[in-house]
N, C-alpha and C positions, 0 to 999 in steps of 0.2 A: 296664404301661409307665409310665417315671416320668414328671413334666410336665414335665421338660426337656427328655424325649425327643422330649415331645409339641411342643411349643412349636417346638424345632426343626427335626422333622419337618416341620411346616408352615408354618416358614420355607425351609426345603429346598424343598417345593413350590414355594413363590411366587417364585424365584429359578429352578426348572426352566422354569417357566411364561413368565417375563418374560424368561427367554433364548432360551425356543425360539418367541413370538409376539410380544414387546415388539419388538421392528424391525420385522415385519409390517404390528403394528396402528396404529404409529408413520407409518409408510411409506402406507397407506392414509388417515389421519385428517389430513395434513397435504400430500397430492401437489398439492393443489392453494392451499396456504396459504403466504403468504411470512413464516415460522415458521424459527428458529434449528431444525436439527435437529441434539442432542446425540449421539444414536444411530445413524447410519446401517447399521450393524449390530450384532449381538452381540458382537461382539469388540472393540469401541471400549471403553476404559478412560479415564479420566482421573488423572492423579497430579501431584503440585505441580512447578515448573517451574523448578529450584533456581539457573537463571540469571538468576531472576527476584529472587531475595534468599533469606535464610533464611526457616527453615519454621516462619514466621509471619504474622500481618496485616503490613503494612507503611506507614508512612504517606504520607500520598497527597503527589506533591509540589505545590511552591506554600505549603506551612502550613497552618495550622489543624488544631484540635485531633486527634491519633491514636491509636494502640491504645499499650497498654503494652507495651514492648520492653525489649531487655536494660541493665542497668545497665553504664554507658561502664567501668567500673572491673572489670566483670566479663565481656568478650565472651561470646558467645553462639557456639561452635561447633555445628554436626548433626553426627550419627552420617555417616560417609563422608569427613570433615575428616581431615586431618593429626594434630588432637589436638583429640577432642570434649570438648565442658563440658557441662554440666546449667543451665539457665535460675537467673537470676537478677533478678529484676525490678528495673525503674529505679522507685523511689516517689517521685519528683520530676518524674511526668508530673504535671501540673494537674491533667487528668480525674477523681482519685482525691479522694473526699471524704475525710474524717479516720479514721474509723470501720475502712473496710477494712484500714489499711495498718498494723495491729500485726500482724494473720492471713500479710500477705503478708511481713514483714519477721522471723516466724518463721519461713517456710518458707524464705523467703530465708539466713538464719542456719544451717537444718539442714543447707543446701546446700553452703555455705561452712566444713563441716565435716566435709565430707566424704560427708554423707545421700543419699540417689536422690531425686532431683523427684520427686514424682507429677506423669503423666500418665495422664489416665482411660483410654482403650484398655490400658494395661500393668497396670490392674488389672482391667481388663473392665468397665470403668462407662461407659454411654453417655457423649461427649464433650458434649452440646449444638453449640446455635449460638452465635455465628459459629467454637467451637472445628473443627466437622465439616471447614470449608472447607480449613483446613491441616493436618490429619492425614493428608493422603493420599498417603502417604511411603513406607511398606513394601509396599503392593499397591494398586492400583487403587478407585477407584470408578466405579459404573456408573449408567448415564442411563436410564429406561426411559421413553419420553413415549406417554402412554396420550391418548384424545381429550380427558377429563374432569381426569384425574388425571398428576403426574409421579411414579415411584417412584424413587428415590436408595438406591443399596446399598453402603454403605464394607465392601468384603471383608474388611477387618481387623475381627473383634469376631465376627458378623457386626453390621453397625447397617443399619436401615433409615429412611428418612426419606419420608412421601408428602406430597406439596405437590397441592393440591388446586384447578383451575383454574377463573378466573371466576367465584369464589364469596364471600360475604363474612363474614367471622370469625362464629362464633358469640357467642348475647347473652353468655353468661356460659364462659370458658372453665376447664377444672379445671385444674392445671400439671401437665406429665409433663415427662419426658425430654428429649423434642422442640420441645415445645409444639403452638402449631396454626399449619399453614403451607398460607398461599391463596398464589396467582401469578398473572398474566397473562404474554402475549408483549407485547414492548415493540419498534418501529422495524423488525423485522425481524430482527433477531440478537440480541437480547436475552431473558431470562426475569426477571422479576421478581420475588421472591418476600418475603414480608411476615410475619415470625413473631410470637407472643405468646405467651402462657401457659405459660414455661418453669418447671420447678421451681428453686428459688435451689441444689439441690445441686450442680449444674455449677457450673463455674469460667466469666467469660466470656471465655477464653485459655490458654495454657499456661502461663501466668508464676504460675497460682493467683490469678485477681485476682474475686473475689466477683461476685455482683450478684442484686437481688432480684428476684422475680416478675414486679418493673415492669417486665421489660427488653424491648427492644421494637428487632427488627432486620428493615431491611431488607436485602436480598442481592440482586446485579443480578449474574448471570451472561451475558455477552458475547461469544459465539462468532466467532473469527476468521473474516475472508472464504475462507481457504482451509482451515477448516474442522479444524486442526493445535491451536489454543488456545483456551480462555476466560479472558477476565480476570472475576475476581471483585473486585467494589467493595462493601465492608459498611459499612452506616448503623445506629450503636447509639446507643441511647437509653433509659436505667436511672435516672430521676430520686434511687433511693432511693441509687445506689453511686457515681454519678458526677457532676461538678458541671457536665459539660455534653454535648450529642451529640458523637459523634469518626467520623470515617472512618477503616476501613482497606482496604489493597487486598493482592491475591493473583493467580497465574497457575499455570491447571495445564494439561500439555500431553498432548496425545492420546499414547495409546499403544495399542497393538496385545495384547490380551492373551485368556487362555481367557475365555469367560462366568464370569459371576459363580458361586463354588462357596463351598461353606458351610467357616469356618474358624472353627470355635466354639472360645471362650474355656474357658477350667478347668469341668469342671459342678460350681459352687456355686450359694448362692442369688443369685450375679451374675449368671451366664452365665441364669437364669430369667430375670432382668429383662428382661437383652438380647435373649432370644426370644421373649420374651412380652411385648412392648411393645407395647400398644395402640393401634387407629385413633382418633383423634378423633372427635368425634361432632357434628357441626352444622346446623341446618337449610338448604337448599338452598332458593334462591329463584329 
């Protein structure tokens, strides 16, 4: 059996596993906690909430600094428009030190010629964070809240993500895909979640906008009182790519969909990355 086989084999598992006892153990480890519950069953999905804005960060209102959005000269259509575009970045957002923006004002250029954007899911390369939070467009993502740990499965790729609770970063962390992601619960409808040690090969966006290992996000997931939305608020902070922290915000709305099922990517040595993505490793205190 080849490793792909393998790798995804027992991604399959842990997607059999967290759909037929992740609401259970969810259900059990929180009945008596006043705890946002993402999951109340297996067939809760989450996808972006596109009367919420396009499918991307967006920035918070009131001002101050936000994510990179589309150039005024270039609208930004999605796929289900009247007449879609391909992203085009504005590089006269402030946030952007000097350094990045020949990288992005070429891709920008290939676009404007006609080229296909890259986006990472269309080529089967993990998205990273805060990309993950607005990718969830063509199929669902799924919540699975375990006592210790929360697992996160974007059905598109497949991608998993664990965020790991009430615990604190490791001394020294190595950069992957994901990085390393601790949380707490936050007021009662809140999760918090706190990442580091991402690899610079992500983008931090769909626009193609760089950032190095420093980058450093917070994500506050917000479950509506009636239990239909989460607003996502992300606090980025990349001393080496940006010239200052930005917020952006996002909404995805509950949907009704099957358990989470495997829909792997082309098998190259991509789709190994994607199934063979590593746990973090840290000590527990």
């Amino acid at each position: 059996m080849s490793r792909l086989s393998l790798t995804c084999l027992s991604l399959t598992c842990l997607m059999a596993f967290l759909s037929t006892t992740g609401a259970a153990l969810a259900a059990d480890a929180v009945r008596n906690s006043a705890i946002p519950i993402f999951a109340p069953d297996d067939s809760t999905g989450w996808q972006l909430d596109r009367t919420f804005g396009v499918d991307d960060l967006i920035a918070a209102p009131g001002g101050g600094p936000g994510p990179i959005t589309f150039d005024k000269a270039h609208p930004y259509a999605p796929p289900g428009r009247a007449v879609p575009t391909y992203r085009v970045a504005d590089l006269s957002n402030p946030i952007l030190q000097d350094w990045v923006k020949p990288a992005m004002k070429k891709a920008n250029d290939e676009v404007l010629a006609g080229g296909v954007a890259y986006r990472a899911h269309e080529r089967c390369w993990p998205a990273g964070v805060p990309t993950f939070d607005t990718d969830v467009v063509g199929a669902p993502l799924f919540i699975y809240q375990l006592p210790n740990e929360i697992v996160v499965i974007m059905q598109n790729g497949p991608e998993v993500r664990h965020i790991y609770l009430n615990v604190p970063h490791s001394a020294n962390v190595k950069p992957s895909w994901y990085g390393e992601s601790v949380g707490h619960y936050e007021g009662g409808d809140t999760l918090v979640i706190d990442t580091i040690g991402q690899t610079d090969r992500t983008f931090a966006d769909n626009y193609r906008t760089p950032h190095t290992t420093q980058m450093h996000v917070i994500e506050r997931w917000k479950l509506s009182a009636d239990g239909n939305s989460v607003d996502v608020s992300v606090d980025v902070d990349d001393p080496g790519a940006f010239t200052m922290p930005w917020r952006g915000l996002q909404r995805w709305r509950r949907v009704l969909a099957r358990p989470a099922a495997l829909a792997a990517c082309a098998a190259t040595t991509r789709g190994i990355r994607l199934c063979g993505e590593q746990r973090p490793r840290f000590s527990r205190f």
